[in-house]
C-alpha positions as a Markdown table, in Angstrom:
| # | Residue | x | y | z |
|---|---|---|---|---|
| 1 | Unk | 80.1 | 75.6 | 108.8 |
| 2 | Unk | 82.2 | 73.4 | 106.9 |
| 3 | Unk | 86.1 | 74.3 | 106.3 |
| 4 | Unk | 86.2 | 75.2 | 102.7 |
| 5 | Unk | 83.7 | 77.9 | 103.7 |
| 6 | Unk | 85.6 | 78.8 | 107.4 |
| 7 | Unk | 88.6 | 79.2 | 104.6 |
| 8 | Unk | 86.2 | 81.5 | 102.2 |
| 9 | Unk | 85.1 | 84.0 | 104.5 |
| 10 | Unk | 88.9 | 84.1 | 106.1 |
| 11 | Unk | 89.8 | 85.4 | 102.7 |
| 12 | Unk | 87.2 | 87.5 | 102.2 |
| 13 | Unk | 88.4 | 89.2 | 105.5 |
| 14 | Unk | 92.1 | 88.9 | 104.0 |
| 15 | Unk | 95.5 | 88.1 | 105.5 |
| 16 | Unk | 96.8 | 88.6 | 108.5 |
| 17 | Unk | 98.4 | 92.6 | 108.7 |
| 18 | Unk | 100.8 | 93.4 | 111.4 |
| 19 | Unk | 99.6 | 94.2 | 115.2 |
| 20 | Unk | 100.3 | 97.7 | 113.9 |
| 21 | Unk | 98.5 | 97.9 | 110.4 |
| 22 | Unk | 95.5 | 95.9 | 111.9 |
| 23 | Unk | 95.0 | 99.1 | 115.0 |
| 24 | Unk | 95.4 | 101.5 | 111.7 |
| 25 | Unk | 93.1 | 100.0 | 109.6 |
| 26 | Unk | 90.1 | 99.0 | 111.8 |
| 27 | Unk | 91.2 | 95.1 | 110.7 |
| 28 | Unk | 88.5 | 92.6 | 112.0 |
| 29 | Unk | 90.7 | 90.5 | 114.5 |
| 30 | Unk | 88.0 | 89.6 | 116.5 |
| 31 | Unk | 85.9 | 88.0 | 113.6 |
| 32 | Unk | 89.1 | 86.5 | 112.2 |
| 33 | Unk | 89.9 | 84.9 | 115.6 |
| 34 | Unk | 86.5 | 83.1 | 115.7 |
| 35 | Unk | 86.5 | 81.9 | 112.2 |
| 36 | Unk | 89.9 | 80.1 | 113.2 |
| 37 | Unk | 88.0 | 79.1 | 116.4 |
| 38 | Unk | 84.9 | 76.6 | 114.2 |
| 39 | Unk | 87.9 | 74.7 | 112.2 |
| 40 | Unk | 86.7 | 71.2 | 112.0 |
| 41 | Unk | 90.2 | 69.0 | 112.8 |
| 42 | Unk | 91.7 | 67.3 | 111.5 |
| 43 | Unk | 92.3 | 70.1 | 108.4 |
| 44 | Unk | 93.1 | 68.8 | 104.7 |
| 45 | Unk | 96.3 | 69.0 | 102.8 |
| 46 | Unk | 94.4 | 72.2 | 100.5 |
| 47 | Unk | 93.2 | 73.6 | 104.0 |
| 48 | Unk | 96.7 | 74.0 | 105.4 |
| 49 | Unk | 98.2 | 75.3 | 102.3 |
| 50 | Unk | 95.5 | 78.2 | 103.0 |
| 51 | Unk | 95.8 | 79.1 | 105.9 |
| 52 | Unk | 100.0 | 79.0 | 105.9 |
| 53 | Unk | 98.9 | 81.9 | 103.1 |
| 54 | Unk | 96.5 | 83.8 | 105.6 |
| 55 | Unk | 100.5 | 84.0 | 106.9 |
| 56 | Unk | 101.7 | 87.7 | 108.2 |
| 57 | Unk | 104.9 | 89.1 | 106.9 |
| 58 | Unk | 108.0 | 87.0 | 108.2 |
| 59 | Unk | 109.4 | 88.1 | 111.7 |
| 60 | Unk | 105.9 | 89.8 | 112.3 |
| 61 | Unk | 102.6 | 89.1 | 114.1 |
| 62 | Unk | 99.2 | 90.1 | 115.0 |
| 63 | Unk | 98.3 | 89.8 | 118.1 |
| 64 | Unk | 99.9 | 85.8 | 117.7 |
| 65 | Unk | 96.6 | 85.0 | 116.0 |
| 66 | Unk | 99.2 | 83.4 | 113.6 |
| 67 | Unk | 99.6 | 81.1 | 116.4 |
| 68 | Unk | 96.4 | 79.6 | 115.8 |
| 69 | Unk | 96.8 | 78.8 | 112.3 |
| 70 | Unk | 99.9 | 76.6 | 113.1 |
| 71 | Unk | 98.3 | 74.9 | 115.4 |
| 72 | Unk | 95.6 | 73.8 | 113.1 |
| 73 | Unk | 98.2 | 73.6 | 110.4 |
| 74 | Unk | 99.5 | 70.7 | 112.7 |
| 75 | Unk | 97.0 | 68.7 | 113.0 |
| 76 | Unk | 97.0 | 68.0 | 108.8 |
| 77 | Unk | 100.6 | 67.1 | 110.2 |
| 78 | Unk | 99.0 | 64.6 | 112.1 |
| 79 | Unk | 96.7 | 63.2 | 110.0 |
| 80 | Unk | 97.5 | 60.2 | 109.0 |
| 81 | Unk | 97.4 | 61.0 | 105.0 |
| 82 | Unk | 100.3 | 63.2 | 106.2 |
| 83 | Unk | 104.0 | 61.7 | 105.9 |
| 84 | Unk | 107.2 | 63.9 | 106.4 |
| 85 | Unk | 107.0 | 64.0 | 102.8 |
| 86 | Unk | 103.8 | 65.2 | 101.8 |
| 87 | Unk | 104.2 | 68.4 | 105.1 |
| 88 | Unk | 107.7 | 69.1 | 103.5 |
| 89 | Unk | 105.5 | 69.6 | 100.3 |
| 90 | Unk | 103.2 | 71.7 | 101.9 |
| 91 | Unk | 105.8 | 73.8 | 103.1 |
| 92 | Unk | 107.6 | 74.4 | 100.0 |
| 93 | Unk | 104.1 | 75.3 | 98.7 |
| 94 | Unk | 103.3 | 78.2 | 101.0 |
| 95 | Unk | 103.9 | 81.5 | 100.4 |
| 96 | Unk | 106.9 | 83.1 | 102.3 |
| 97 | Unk | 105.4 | 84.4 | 105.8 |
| 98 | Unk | 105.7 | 84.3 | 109.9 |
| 99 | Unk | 103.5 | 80.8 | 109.9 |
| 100 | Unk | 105.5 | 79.4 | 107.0 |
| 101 | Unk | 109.1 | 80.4 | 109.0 |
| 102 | Unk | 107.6 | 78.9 | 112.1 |
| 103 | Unk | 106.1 | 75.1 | 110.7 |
| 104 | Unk | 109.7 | 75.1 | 109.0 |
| 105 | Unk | 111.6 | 75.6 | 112.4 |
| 106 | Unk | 108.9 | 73.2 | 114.1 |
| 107 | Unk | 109.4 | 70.4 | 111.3 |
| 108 | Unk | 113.2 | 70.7 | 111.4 |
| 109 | Unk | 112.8 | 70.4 | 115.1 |
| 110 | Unk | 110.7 | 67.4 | 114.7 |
| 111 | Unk | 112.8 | 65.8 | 112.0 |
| 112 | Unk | 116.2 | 66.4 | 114.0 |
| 113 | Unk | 114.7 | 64.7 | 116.7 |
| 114 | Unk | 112.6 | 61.6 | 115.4 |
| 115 | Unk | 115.5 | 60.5 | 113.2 |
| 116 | Unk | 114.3 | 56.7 | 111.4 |
């Protein structure tokens, strides 16, 4: 399945609801977590700004599927298409959430310590 359609049916499914709400509300985590699983890397520009969405609330998780996302949100950050730029972009983009926080503390990180 291509990624445009791994990104279609994670939204069908919906974001990512706290560890708490997803035990409440019979959330398909399992189903969610193999979707993430088939990404084709590396992931486009459009891709990552998706998935940063798919994002819980900030300074919550769900069973650190979110964990996955930012992984494959790095690999657009290693793309070569990708420049500090174009990720700082992205990030501005996102909506606020737990991924979002993270790729910010991450870049920061990475900026702080690659300094050209």
């Amino acid at each position: 399945m291509d990624n445009k359609k791994l990104v279609d049916k994670l939204y069908e499914i919906g974001k990512l609801p706290t560890a708490e709400i997803a035990d409440a509300t019979g959330f398909p985590v399992e189903q969610f977590d193999r979707l993430l699983q088939e990404f084709n890397v590396p992931i486009d520009y459009e891709t990552a700004l998706k998935l940063i969405n798919l994002s819980p609330p900030v300074d919550e998780s769900c069973y650190e599927m979110e964990w996955a996302i930012i992984h494959l949100v790095e690999t657009y950050a290693e793309n070569n298409e990708c420049t500090d730029e174009r990720y700082k972009s992205l990030l501005e983009k996102a909506d606020d959430g737990e991924i979002k926080r993270i790729l910010k503390i991450r870049f920061e990180n990475y900026l702080n310590n690659n300094v050209r």
